[in-house]
Gaussian input, Z-matrix of N, CA and C with variables (Angstrom, degrees):
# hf/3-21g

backbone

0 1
 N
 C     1     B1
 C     2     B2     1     A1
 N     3     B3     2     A2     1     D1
 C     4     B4     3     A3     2     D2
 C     5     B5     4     A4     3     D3
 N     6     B6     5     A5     4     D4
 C     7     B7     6     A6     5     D5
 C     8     B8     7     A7     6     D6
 N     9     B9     8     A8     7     D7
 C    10    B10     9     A9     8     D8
 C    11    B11    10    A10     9     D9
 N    12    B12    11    A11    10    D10
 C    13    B13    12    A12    11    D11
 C    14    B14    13    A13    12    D12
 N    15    B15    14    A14    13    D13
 C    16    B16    15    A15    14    D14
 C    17    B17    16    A16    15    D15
 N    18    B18    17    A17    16    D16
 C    19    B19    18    A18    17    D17
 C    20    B20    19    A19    18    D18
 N    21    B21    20    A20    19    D19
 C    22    B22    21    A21    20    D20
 C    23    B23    22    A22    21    D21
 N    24    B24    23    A23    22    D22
 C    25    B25    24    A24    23    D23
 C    26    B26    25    A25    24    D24
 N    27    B27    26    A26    25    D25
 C    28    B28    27    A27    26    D26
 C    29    B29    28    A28    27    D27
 N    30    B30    29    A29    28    D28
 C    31    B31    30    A30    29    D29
 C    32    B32    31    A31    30    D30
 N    33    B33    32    A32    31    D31
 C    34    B34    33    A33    32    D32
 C    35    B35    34    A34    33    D33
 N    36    B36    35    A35    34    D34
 C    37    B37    36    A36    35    D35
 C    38    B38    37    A37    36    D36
 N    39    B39    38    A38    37    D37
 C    40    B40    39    A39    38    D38
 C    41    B41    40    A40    39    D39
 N    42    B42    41    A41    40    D40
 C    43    B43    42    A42    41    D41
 C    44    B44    43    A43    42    D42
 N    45    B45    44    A44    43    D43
 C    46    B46    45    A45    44    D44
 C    47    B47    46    A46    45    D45
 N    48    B48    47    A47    46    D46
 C    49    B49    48    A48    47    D47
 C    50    B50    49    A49    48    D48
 N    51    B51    50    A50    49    D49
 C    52    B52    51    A51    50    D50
 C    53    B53    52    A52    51    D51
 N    54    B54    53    A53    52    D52
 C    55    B55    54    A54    53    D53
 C    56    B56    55    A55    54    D54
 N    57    B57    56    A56    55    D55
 C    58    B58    57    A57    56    D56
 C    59    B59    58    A58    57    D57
 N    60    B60    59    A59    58    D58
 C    61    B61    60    A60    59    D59
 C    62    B62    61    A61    60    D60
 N    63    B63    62    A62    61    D61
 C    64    B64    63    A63    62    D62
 C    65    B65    64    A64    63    D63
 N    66    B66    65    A65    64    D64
 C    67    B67    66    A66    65    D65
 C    68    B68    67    A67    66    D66
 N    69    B69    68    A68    67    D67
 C    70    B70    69    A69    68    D68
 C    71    B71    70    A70    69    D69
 N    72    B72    71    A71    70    D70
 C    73    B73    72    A72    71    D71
 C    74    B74    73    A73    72    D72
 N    75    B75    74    A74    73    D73
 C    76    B76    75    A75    74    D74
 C    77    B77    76    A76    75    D75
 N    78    B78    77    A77    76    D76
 C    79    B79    78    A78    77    D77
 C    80    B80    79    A79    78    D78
 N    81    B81    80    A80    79    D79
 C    82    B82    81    A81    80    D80
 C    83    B83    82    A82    81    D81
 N    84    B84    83    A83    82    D82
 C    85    B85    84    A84    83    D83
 C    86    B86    85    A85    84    D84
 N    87    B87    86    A86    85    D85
 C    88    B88    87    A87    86    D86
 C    89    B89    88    A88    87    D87
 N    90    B90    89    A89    88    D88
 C    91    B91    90    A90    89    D89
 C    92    B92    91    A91    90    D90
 N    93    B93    92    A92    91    D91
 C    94    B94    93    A93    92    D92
 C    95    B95    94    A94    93    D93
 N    96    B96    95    A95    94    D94
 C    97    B97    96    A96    95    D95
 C    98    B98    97    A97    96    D96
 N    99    B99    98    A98    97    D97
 C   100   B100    99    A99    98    D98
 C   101   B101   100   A100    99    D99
 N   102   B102   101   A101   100   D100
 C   103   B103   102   A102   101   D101
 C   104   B104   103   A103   102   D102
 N   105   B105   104   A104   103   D103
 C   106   B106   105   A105   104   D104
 C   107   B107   106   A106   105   D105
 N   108   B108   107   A107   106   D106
 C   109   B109   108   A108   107   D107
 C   110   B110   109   A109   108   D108
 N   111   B111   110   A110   109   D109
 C   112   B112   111   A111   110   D110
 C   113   B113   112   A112   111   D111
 N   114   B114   113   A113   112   D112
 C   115   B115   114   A114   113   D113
 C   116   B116   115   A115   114   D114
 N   117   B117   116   A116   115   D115
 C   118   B118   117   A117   116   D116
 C   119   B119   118   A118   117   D117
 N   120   B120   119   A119   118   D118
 C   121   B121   120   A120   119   D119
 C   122   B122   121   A121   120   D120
 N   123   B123   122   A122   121   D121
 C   124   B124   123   A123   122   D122
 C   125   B125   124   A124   123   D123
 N   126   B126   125   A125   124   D124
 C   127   B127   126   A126   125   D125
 C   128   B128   127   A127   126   D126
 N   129   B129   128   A128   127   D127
 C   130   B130   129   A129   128   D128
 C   131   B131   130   A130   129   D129
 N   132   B132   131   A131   130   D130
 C   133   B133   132   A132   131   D131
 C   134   B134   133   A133   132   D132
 N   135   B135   134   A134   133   D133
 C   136   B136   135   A135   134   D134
 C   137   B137   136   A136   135   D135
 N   138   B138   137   A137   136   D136
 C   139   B139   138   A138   137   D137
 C   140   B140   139   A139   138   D138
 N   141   B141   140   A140   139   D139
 C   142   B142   141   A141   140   D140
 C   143   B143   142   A142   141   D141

   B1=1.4636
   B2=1.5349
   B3=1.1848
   B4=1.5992
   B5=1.4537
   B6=1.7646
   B7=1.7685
   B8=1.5762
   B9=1.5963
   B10=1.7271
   B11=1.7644
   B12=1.6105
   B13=1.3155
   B14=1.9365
   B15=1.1637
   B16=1.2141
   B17=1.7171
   B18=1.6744
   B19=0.9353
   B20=1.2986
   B21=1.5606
   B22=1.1177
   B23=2.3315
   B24=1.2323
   B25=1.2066
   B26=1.6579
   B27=1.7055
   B28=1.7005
   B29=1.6397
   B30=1.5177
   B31=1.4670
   B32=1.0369
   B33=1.4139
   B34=1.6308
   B35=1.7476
   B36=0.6948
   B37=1.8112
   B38=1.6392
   B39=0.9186
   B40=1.1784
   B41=1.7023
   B42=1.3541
   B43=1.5807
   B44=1.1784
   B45=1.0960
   B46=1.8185
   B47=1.5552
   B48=1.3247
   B49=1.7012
   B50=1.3888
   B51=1.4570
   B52=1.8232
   B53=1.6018
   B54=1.1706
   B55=1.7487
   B56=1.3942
   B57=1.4962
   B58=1.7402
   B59=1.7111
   B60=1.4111
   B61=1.3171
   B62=2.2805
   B63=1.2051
   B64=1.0403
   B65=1.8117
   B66=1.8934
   B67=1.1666
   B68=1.5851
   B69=1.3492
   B70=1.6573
   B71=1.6191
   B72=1.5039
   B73=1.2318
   B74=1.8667
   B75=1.4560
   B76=1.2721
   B77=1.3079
   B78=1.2510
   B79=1.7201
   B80=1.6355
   B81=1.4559
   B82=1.2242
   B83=1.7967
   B84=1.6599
   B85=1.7201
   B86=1.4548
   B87=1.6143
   B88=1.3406
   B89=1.3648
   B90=1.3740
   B91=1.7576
   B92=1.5541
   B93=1.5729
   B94=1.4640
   B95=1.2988
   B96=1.7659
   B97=1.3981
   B98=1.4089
   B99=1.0576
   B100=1.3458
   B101=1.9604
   B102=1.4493
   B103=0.9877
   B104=1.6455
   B105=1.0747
   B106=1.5940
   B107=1.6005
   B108=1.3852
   B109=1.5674
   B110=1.9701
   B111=1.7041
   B112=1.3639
   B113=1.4157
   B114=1.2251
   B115=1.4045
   B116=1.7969
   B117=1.4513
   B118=1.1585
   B119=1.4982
   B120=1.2793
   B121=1.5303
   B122=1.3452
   B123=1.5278
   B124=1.3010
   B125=1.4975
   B126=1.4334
   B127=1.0498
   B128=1.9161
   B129=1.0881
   B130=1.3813
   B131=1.7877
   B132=1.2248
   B133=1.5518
   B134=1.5675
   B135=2.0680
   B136=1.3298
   B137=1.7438
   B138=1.2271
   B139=1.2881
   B140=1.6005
   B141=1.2334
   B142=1.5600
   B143=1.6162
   A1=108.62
   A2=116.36
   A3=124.56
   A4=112.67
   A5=97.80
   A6=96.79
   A7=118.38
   A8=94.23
   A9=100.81
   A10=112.64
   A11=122.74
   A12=132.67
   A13=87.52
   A14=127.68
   A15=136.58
   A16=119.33
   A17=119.83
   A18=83.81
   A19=99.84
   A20=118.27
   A21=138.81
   A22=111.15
   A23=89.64
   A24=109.31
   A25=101.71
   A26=129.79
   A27=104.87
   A28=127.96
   A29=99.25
   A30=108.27
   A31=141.84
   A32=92.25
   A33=112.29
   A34=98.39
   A35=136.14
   A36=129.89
   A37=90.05
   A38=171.22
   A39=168.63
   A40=114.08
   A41=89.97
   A42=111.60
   A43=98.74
   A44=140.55
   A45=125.46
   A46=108.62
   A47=106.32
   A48=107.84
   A49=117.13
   A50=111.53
   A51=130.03
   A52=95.27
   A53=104.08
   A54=88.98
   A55=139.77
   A56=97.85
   A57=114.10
   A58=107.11
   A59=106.83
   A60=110.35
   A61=123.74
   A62=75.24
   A63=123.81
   A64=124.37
   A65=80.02
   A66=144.07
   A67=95.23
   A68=120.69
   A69=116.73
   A70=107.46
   A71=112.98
   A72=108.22
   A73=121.41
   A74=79.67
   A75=102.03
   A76=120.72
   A77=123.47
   A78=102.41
   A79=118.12
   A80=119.45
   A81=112.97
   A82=108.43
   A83=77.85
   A84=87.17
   A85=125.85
   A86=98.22
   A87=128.88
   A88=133.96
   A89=105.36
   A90=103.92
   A91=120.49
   A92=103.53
   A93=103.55
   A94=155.40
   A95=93.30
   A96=103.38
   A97=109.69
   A98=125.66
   A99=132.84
   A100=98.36
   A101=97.96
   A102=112.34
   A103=127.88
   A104=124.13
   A105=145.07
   A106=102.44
   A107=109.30
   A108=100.91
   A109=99.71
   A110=100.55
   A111=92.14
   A112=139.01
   A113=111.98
   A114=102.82
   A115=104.02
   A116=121.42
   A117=139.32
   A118=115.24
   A119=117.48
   A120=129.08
   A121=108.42
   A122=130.91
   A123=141.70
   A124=130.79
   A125=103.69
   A126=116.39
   A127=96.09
   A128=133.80
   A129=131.07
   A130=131.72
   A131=87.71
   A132=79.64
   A133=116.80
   A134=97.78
   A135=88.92
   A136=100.69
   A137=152.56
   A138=122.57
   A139=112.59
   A140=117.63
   A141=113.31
   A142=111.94
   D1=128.83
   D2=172.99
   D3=-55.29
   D4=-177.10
   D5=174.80
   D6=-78.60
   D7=-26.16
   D8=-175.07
   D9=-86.48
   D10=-11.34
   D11=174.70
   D12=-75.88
   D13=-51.15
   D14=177.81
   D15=-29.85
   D16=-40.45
   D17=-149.39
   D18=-128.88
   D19=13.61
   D20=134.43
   D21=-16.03
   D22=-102.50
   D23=177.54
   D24=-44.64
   D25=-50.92
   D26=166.92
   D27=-32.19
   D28=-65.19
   D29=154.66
   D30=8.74
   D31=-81.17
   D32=-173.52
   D33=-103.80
   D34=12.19
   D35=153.48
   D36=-103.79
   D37=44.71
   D38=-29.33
   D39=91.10
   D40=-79.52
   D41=-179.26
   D42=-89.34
   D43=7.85
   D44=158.80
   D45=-97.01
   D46=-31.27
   D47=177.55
   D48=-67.61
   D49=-34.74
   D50=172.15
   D51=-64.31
   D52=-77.46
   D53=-175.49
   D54=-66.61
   D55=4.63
   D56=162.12
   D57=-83.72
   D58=-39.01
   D59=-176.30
   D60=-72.67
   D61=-16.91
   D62=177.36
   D63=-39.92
   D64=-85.62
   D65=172.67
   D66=-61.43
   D67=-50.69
   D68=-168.44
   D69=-94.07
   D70=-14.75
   D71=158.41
   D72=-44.92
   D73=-85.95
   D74=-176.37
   D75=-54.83
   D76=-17.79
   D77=165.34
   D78=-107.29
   D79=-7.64
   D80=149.82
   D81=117.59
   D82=-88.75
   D83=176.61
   D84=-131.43
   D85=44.52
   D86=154.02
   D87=-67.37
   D88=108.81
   D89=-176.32
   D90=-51.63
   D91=118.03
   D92=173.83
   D93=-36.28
   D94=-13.40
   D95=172.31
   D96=-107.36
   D97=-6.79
   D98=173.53
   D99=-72.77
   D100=-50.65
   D101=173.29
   D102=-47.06
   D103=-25.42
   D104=-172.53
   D105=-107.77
   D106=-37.94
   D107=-176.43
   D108=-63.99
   D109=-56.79
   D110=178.18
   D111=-58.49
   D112=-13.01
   D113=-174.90
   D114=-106.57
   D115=-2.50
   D116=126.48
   D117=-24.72
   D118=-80.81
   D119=-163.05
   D120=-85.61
   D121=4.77
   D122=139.97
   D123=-64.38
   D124=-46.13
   D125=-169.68
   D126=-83.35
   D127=-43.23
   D128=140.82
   D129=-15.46
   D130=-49.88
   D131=-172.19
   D132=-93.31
   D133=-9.71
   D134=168.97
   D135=-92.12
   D136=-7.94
   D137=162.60
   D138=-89.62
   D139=26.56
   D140=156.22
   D141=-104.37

């Protein structure tokens, strides 16, 4: 994979870690994986 196939996918593991971090801000004392599924199935329904 090249540098520019590369950085695609940085990106966007990028912006899933921000909006997990995010995500675990703002609700506090929300389990993290609950936490990752949802902002998962957010980020889903806005590219559908």
């Amino acid at each position: 994979m090249n540098q520019k196939g590369m950085i695609i996918p940085i990106l966007a593991s990028i912006g899933v870690g921000a909006a997990t971090y995010y995500g675990m801000r703002r609700n506090g004392n929300m389990h993290p994986i609950a936490t990752v599924t949802s902002a998962l199935r957010n980020q889903m329904m806005k590219t559908n």
